[in-house]
N, C-alpha and C positions, 0 to 999 in steps of 0.2 A: 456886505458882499453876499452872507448868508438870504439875503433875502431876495436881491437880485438874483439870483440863482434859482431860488424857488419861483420866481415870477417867472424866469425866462422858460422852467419844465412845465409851469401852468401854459404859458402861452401856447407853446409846444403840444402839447396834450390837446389844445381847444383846437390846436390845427390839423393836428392828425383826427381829431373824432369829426371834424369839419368835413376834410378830405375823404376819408370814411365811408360819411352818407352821401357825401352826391357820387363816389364814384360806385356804392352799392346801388342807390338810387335807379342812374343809368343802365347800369345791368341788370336790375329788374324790372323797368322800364321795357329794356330792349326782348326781354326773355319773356315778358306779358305780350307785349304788343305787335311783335318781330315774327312772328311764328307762321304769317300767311302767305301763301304762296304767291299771291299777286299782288301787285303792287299796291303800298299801304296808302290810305288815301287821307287828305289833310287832317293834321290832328288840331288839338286843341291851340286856341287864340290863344294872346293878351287879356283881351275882354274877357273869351270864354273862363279866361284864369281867375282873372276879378270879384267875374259874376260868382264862379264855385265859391271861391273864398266866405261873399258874402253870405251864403247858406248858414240860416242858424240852426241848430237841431233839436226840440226841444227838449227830447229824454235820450239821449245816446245809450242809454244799457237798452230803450223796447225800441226805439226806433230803427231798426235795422234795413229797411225799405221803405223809401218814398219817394215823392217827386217835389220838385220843387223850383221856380223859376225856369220852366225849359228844360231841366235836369233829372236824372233819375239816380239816387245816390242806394247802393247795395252793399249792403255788409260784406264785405271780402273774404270767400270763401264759407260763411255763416257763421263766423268765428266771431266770440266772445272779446270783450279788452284784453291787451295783455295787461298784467298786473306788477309794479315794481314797488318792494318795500325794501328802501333801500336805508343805510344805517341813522340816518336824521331823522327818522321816523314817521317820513312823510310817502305817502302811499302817489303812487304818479301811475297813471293810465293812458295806453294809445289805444284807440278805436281805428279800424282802418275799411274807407267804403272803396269800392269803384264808383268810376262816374261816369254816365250816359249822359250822350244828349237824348231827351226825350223823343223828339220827332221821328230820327231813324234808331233810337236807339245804340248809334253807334259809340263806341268804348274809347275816352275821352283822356281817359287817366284815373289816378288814385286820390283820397280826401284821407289823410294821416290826423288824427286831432287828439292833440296831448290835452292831459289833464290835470292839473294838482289839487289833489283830493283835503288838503289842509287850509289852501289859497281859495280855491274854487276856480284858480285860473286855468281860461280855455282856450290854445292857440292852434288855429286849424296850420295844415302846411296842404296845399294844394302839389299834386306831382305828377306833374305832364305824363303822356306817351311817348313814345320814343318818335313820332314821327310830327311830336308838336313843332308848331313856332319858336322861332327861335326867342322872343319878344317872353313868352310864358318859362322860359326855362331860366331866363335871368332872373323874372322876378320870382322864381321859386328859390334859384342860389342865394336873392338875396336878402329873403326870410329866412336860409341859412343860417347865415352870417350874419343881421344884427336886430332877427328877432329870437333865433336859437339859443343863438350864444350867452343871452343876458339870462337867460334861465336855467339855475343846479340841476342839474339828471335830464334836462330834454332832449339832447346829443345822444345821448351816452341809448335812453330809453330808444328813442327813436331808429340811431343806428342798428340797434338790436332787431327790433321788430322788423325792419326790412331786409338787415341780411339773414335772420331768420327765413323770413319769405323766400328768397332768393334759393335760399338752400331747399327750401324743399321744392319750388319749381323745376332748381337739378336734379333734384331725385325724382324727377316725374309726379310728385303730386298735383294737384289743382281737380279746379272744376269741370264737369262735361263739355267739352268743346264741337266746333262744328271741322270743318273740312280748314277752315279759315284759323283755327287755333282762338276763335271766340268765341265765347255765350253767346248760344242759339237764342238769336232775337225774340221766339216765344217766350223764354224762358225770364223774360221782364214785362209781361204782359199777363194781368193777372185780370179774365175778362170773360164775360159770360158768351152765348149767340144773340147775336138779333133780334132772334125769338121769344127769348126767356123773361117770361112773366114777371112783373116784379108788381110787390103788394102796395096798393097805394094807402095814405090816411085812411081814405074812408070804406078799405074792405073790396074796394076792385083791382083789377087789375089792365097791367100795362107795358106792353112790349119794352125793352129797357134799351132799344132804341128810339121808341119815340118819347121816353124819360129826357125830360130838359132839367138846368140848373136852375132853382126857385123852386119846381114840385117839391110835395110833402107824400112824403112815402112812410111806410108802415117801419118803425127802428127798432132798436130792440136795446135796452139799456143792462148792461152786463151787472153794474151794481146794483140794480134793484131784484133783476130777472125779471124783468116787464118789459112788454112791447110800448110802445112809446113812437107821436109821431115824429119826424126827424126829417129836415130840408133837405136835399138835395143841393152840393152848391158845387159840383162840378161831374161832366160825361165825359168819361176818356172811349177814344175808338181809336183801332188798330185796325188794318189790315193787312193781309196775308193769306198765307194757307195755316189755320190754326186747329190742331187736333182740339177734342173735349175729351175727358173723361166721362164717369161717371157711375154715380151709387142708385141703388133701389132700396126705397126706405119702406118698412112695415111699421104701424104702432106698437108698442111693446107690450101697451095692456091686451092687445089682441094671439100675439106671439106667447104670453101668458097665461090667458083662459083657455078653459078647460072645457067651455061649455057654449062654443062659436060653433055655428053650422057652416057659415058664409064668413069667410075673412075678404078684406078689402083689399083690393089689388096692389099690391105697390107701387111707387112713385117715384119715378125719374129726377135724380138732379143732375145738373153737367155744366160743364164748366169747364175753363185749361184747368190741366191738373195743378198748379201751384195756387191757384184761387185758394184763401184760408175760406174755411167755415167752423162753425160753433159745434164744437162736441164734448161729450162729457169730460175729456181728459183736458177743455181746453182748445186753444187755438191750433187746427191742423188743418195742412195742403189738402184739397179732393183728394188728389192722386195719393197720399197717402194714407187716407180712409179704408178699412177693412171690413171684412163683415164682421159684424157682431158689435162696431161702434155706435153707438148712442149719438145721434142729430135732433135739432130742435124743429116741429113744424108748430105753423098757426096754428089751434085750436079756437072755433068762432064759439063751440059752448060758456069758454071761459073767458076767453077773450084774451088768453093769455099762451102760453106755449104748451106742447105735448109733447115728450121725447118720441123719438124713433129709433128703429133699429134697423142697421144696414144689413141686408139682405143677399145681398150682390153688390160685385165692385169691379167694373169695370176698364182698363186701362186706358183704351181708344172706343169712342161711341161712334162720334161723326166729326168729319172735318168742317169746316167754316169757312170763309174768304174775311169775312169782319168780325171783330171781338168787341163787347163794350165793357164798361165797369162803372159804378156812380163812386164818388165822393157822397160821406152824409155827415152831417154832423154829429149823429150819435156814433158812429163807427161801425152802424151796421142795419144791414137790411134784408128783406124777404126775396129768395126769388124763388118760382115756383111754391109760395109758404115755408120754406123753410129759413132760417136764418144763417145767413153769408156775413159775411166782415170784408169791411174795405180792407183793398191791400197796405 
């Protein structure tokens, strides 16, 4: 009877932490998505549910932006795992992205992906918008129910993390929005102009619009600190009206002598401002480049890289109507000579 009893409060328990998350779910669903003044326009399929699912990630702690399949998956809110060390001793993590469709960038829903840090097991939970199919909301209940439930703490982890969320969406937290209660579509668009030079293998250069997939462009290999040449294997373009930022770079051995008559003029780079580039501290946004940061340019004496130092830093330069960006396979490349990083 004793045990019947303890079965029927487990059961109990798996129904209410059940109940829980899809009713938290919904309301943070409704409180992300809900928020535009005009009418919301089709959300996420079936398929579209499918397809997200099958996204693999290969590093969930660095990859926090990318595209993939049509998709563009963003760290939510830029926030880190949450972390649970709960008393079995097993460490269990949720990561949690938004999801875009690539094309319009429009906001698709959330990518939840539990972790057990002892198993190695990874189960994504894909979780509509509030204005999805109705076809994508069954099959996310029903990864609920009898993919949830067969694993200790993913309930429990999970319900946390989103009514977390939910509370602080109440309290007015979140990210910069547009009029619409969304990320401002530049703001997933990490992309040079038309214009901007990019260094090829052999030391010329080459508008990084007329850059196709297959060229071999000038890369920069972070673990050797060597420029290295590196393929090109995909051009992303956007249009729109897209501000650039933008830094003025001086050499620093010239900023340091004592004994220049003529110093050389500085050098323009630009870009949207959330475009990363290489600086001494590390991976950081133009737009958040300062003066007095440390950037890498070509140097042709060496053949290898010369730090610079930012001089000026500009908010807004010029606006654009098209953006582009290369895919490389080293993870990074020249433009104007200096060294950028894929997003």
């Amino acid at each position: 009877m004793g045990l019947t009893i303890k079965t029927m409060k487990h059961n109990l328990f798996s129904v209410l932490v059940f109940l829980c998350c899809a009713i938290t779910t919904q309301l943070l669903s409704q409180r992300v998505w809900g928020q535009a003044a005009a009418p919301v326009a089709a959300g996420m399929t079936a398929d579209q549910w499918k397809a997200v699912k099958a996204i693999k990630i290969a590093n969930l702690d660095k990859d926090t932006y990318f595209k993939s399949g049509g998709y563009i998956l963003d760290r939510y809110e830029e926030r880190p795992a949450y972390v649970f060390n709960y008393t079995d001793g097993i460490t269990r993590k949720i990561y949690l992205y938004k999801v875009f469709a690539a094309a319009d960038t429009k906001e698709l829903g959330l990518l939840a992906i539990y972790k057990n840090e002892k198993s190695g097991e990874i189960k994504p939970f894909v979780i509509p918008g509030a204005s999805a199919e109705r076809g994508a909301w069954d099959a996310y209940i029903d990864e609920l129910k009898y993919v949830g439930e067969k694993e200790p703490g993913l309930m429990s982890t999970l319900t946390f993390v989103l009514s977390r969320e939910m509370a602080g969406l109440l309290s007015g937290g979140g990210a910069k929005t547009d009029e619409g209660g969304a990320k401002k579509k530049e703001e997933y668009n990490f992309c040079f102009a038309p214009d901007a030079p990019v260094t090829m293998a052999d030391g010329s250069s080459k508008p990084i619009s007329n850059v196709v997939a297959g060229d071999v462009v000038l890369g920069y290999d972070a673990k050797t600190k060597t420029l290295t040449p590196t393929a090109v294997t995909k051009l992303d373009t956007h249009s729109g009206d897209f501000a650039l930022a933008g830094v003025w770079l001086a050499p620093v051995n010239e900023l340091t002598a004592d004994n220049r008559n003529v110093l050389t003029a500085p050098t323009l780079l630009e870009a949207t401002a959330n475009h990363p580039v290489l600086t001494a501290a590390g991976r950081k946004p133009l737009g958040d480049v300062k003066a007095g940061d440390v950037l890498y340019r070509y140097d042709a004496t060496t053949n290898g890289v010369a730090a610079f130092k930012v001089v000026q830093a500009e908010k807004t330069v010029r606006s654009v109507k098209s953006v582009y960006n290369l895919v490389t396979e080293s993870g990074a490349y020249l433009v104007g000579e200096t060294v950028v990083l894929d997003k």
